[in-house]
C-alpha positions as CSV (number, residue, x, y, z in Angstrom):
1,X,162.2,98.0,-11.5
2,X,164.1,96.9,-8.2
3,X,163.4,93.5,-7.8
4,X,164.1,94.4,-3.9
5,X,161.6,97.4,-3.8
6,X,158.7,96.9,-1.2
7,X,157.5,100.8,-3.0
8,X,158.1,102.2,-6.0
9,X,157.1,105.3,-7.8
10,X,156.5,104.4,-11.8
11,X,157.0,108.0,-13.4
12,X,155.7,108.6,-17.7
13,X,157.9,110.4,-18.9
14,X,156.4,110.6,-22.2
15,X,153.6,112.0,-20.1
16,X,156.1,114.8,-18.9
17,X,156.6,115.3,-22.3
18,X,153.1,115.4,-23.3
19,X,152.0,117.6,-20.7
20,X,155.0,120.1,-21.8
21,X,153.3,120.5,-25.4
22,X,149.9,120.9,-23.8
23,X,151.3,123.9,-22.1
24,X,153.3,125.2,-24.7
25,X,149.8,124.7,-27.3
26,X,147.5,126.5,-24.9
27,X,149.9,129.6,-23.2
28,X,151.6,130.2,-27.0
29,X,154.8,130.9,-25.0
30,X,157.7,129.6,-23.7
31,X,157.7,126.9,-20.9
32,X,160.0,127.5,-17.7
33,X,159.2,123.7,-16.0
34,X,159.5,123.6,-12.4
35,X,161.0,120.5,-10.8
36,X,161.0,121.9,-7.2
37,X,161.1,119.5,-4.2
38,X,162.8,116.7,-6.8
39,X,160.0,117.2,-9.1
40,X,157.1,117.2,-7.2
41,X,158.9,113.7,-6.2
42,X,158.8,112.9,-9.8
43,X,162.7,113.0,-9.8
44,X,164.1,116.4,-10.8
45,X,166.3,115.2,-12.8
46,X,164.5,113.0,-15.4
47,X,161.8,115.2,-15.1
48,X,164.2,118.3,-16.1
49,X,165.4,116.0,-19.1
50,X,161.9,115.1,-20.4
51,X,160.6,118.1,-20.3
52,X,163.8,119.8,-22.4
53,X,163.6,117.2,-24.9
54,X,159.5,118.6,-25.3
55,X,160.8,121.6,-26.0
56,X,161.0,123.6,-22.4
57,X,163.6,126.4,-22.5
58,X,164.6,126.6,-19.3
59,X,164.1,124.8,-15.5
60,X,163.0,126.5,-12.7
61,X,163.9,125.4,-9.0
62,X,162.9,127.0,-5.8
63,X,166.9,126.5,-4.2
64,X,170.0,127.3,-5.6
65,X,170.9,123.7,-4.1
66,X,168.6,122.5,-6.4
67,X,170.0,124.0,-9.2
68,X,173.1,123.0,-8.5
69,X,172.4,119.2,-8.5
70,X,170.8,119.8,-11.9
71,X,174.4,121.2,-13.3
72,X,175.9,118.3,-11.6
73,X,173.9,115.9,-13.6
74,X,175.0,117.4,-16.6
75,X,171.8,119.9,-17.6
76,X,173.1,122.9,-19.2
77,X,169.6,124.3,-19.9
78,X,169.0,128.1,-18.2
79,X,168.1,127.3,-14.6
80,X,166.4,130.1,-12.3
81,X,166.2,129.6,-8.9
82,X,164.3,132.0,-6.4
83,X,164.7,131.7,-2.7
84,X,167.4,132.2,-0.7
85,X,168.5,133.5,2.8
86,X,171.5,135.3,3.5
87,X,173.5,132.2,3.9
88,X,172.9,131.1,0.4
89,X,176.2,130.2,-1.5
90,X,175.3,133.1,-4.3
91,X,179.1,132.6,-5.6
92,X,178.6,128.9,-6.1
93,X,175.6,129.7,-8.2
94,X,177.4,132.3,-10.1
95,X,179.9,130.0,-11.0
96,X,177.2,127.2,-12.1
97,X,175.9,129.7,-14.6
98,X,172.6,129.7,-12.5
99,X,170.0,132.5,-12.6
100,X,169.3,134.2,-9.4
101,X,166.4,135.3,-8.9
102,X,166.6,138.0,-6.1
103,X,163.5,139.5,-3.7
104,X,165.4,142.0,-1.9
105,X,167.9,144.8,-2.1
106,X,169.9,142.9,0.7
107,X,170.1,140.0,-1.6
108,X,171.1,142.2,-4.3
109,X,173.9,143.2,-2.4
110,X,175.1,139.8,-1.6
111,X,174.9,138.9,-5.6
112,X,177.0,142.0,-6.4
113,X,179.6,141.4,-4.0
114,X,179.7,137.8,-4.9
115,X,180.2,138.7,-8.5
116,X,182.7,141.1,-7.7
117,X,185.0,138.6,-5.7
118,X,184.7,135.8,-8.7
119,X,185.1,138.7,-11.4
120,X,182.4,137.9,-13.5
121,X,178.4,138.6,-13.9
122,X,175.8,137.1,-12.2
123,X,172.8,135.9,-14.0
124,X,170.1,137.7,-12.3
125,X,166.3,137.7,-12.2
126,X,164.3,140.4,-10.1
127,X,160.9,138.5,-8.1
128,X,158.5,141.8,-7.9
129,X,155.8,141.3,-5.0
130,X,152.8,142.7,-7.0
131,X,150.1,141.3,-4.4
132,X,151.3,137.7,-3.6
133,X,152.4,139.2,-0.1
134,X,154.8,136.7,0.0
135,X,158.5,136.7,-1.6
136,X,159.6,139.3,-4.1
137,X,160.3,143.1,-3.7
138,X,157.6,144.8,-2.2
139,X,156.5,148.8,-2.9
140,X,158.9,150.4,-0.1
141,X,162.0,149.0,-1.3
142,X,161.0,148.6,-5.4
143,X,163.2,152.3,-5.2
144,X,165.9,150.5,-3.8
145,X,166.5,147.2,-5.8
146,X,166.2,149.1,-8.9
147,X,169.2,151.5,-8.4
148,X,171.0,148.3,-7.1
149,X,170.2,146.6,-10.4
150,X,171.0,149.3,-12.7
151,X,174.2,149.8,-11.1
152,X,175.0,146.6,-10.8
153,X,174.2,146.1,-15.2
154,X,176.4,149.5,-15.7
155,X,179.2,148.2,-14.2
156,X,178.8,144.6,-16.0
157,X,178.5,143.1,-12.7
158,X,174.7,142.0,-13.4
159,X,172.9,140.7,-16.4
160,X,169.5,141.0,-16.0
161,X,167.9,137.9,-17.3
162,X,164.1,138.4,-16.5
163,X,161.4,140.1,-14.3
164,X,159.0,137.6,-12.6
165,X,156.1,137.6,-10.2
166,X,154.1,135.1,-8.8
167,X,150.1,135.0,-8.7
168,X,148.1,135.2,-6.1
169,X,144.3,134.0,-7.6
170,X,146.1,132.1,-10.5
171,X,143.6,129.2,-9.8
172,X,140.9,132.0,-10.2
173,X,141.0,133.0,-13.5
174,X,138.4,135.5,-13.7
175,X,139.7,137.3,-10.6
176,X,140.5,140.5,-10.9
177,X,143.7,140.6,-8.6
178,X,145.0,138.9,-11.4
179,X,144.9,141.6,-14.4
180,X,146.4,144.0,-11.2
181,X,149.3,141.9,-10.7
182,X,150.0,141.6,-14.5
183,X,149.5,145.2,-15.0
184,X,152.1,146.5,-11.5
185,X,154.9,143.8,-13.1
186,X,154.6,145.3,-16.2
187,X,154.9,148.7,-14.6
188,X,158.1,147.4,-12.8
189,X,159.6,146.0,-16.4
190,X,158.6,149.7,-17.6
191,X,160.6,151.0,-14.7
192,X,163.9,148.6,-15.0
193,X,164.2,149.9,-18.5
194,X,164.0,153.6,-18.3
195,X,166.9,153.1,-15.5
196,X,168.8,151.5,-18.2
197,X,168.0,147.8,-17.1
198,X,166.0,146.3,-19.6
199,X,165.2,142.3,-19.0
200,X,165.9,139.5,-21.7
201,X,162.3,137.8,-20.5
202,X,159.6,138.1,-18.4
203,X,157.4,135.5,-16.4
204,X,154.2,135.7,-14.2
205,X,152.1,132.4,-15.6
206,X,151.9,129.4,-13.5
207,X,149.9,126.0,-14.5
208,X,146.7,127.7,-14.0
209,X,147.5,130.5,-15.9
210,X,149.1,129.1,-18.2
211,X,146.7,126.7,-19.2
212,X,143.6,129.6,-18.8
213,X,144.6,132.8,-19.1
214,X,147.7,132.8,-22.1
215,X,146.8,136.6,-22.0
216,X,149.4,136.5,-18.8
217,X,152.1,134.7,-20.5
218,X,154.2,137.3,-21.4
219,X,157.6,135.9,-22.7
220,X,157.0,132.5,-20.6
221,X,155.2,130.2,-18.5
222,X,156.3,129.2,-15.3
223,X,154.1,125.9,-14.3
224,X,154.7,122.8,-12.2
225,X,151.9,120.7,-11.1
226,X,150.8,120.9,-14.7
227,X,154.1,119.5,-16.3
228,X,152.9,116.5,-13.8
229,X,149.5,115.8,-15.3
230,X,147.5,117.6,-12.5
231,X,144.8,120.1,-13.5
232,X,145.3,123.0,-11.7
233,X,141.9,123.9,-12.4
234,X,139.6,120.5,-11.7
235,X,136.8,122.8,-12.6
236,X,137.7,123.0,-16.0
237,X,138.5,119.6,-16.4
238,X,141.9,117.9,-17.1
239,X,143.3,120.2,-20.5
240,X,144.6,117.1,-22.2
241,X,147.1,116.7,-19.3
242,X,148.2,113.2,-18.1
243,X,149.3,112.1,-14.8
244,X,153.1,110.9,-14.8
245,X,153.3,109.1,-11.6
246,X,151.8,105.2,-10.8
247,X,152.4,104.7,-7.0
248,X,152.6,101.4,-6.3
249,X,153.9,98.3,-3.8
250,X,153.5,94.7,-3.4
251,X,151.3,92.8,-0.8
252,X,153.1,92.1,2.1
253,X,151.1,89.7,3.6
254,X,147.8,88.0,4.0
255,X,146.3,86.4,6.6
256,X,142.4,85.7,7.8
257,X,141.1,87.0,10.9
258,X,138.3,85.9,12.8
259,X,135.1,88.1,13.5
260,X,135.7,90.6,16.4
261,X,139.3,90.9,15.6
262,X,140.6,94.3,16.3
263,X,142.8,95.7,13.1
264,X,146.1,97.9,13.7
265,X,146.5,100.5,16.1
266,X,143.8,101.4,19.2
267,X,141.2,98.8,16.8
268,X,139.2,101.5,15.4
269,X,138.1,99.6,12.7
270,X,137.2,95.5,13.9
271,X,135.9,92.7,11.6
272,X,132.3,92.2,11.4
273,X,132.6,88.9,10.0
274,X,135.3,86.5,9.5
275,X,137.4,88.3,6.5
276,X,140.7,88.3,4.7
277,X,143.5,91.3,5.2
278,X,146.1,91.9,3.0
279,X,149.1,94.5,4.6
280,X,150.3,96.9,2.1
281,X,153.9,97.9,3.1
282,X,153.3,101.8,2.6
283,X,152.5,104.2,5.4
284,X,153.0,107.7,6.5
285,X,156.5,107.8,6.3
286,X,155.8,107.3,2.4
287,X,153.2,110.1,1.4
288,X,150.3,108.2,2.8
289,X,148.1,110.4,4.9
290,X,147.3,109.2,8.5
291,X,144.3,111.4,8.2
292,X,143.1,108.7,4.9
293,X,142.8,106.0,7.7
294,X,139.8,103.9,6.8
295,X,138.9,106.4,3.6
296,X,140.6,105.2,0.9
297,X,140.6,102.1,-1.2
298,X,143.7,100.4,-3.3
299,X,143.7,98.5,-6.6
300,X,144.7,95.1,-6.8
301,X,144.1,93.0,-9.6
302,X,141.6,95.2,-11.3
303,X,139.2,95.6,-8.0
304,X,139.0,98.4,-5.6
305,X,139.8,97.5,-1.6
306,X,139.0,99.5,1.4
307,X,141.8,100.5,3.7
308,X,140.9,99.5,7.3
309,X,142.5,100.6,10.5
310,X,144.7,103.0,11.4
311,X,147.6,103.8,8.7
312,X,150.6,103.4,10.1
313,X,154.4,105.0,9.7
314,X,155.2,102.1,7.1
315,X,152.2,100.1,6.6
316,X,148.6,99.9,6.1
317,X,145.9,97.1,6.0
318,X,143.2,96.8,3.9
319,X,140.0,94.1,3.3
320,X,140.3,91.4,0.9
321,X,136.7,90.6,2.2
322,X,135.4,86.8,3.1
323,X,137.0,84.8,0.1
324,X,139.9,86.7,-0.2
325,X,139.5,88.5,-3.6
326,X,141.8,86.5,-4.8
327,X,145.2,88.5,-3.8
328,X,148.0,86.6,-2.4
329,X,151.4,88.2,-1.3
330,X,153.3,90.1,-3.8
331,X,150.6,90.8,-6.0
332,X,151.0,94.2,-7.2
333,X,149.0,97.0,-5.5
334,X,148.3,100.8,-7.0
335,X,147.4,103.2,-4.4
336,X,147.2,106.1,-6.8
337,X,147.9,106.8,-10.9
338,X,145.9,107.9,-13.8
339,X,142.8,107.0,-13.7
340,X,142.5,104.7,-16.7
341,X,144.7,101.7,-16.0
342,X,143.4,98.6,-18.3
343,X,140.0,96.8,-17.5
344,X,138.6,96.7,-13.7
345,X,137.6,99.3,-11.4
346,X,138.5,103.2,-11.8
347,X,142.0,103.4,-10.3
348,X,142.2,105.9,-7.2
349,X,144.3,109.5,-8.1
350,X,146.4,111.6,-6.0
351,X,143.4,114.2,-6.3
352,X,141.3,111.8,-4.9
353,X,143.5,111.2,-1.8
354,X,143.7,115.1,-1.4
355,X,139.8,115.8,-1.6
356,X,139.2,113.1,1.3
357,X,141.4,114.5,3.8
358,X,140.6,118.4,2.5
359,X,144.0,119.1,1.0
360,X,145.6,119.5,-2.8
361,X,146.9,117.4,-4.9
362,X,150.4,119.2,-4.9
363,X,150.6,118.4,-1.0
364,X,150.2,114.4,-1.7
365,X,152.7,114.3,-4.7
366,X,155.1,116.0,-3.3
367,X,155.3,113.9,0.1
368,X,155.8,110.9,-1.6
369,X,159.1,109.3,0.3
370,X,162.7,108.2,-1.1
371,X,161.9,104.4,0.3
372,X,159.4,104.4,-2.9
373,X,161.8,103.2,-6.0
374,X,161.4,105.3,-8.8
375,X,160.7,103.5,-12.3
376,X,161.3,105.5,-15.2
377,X,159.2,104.6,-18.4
378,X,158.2,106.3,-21.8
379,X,161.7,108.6,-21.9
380,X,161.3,110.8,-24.6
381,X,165.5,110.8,-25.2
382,X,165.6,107.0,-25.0
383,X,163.1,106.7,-27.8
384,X,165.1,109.9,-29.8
């Protein structure tokens, strides 16, 4: 750990790893694992390592820049990335061996040329919008992209890697949008293959699918919050999963206030009786909600303590109550991990956080900021 750190992020790797099995066990398929957005703020890269070493067969990112930091750090794994604009360096990601995954003809037509000017094949992956309404070829120009991709494999400009959609009620698993989606990819595989096209894989399952519905797997399963420990279903309970990241800081100060004192910005929250505070050095600018003001409690020392006040961009304050709890400065603080950490009160989790201020769990993960140091522990290659 930085000595330095006023923040830090501890991340489980062997829970990575863990949670990689769990979704290999319950889907009976292959697992793409997403590290998006740095791995959910995990740290794509460590995260991308774990999960390889628990058997994941390829990594999925959302950017070709993404991707492209991954090769840097020396991951040779299959990576698929799937958006892009036109201004996306497609030749760059030829040349990184990266799989494209392409939502429109246009794009197609960008990959081809690029592949043409380097003289060799793109990877490619075709998205199919099968009722996401969101990225991935849509109905009026399916006609299109197919003569563009079977062109393209004739010539030995493309190889087609996969077919992949995205779902819309994946979270749902008894909807029925989902047996329709399954059913109009599987129609568009059909398709690519009597034009000559046929894909190596095929992919529609994320975390909730993947951990409910293994009927949708096809050749592989596509999840990220999952390979983080989050259910994506709280419904049905956690699946075995376990949550990878500990955020955590250090009490930056404590001080006692008299009753009547007004705490951080525009005193919405004043003490009712002479009291101790304790300022946590962690605020907005770090992941922590301005809309938690007030609503959430820490863990210091075992014991839970409210938040009070306003949170601010790099700080919040919270009540140590009349004799102090106990806490002095630099004692450590958790503001959110798995839920079982040692004896004391329940430790608060990211899920938490996102029911109070009517969010998910992805949104508060993710957000977590670079000032928080990120701790690596449990790596699954360290420990061979």
């Amino acid at each position: 750990m930085d000595s330095h750190a006023n923040l830090y992020a501890t991340v489980d790797l062997g829970a990575v790893a863990h949670n990689v099995g769990v979704l290999r066990e319950r889907s009976g398929a292959d697992v793409i694992a997403v590290v998006k957005a740095d791995g959910y703020s995990h740290g794509a890269v460590p995260v991308a390592r774990a999960a390889l070493a628990a058997g994941a067969s390829a990594i999925g990112t959302a950017t070709i820049g993404e991707a492209r930091a991954l090769r840097a750090a020396g991951i040779d794994s299959h990576i698929t990335a799937w958006l892009h604009t036109g201004a996306s360096d497609f030749a760059a990601a030829i040349a990184d061996d990266i799989d494209i995954a392409v939502s429109s003809p246009h794009h197609l037509d960008l990959v081809l040329a690029a592949a043409r000017s380097l003289g060799r094949p793109a990877t490619v992956t075709v998205k199919v919008d099968t009722g996401l309404g969101r990225s991935g070829v849509g109905p009026d120009d399916w006609e299109a992209a197919v003569a563009t991709v079977a062109a393209g494999v004739a010539e030995g400009a493309f190889t087609l890697h996969g077919v992949m959609c995205h779902l819309a009620f994946g979270d749902e698993p008894d909807h029925p949008m989902n047996d329709r989606q399954a059913q109009r990819l599987d129609e568009a595989v059909a398709d690519l293959r009597r034009h000559g096209a046929p894909p190596r894989i095929v992919h529609m399952a994320n975390s909730p699918a993947a951990l409910a519905r293994p009927d949708l797997a096809r050749d592989a399963v596509r999840p990220g919050l999952a390979v983080y420990g989050y259910s994506p279903i709280p419904s049905m309970g956690d699946f075995g999963l376990r949550r990878a990241m500990t955020l955590e800081a250090r009490i930056a100060l404590v001080k006692r206030v008299s009753a009547g004192q007004g705490v951080s910005y525009n005193h919405t929250w004043s003490a009712a009786r002479d009291t101790v505070l304790g300022v946590v050095p962690a605020g907005y600018a770090d992941g922590v909600p301005r809309q938690l003001s007030g609503r959430f409690s820490v863990h210091v020392n075992g014991r839970l303590f409210p938040s009070v006040g306003r949170v601010c961009m790099d700080q919040f304050v919270i009540d140590l109550g009349p004799d102090g709890g106990g806490v002095a400065e630099d004692d450590r603080v958790v503001l959110f991990g798995p839920e079982s950490a040692g004896t004391g009160d329940r430790v608060p989790t990211a899920t938490d956080w996102a029911d109070t201020v009517g969010t998910i769990d992805y949104e508060i993960i993710s957000r977590v900021g670079s000032r928080a140091v990120r701790r690596y522990v449990n790596d699954p290659e360290a420990l061979g």
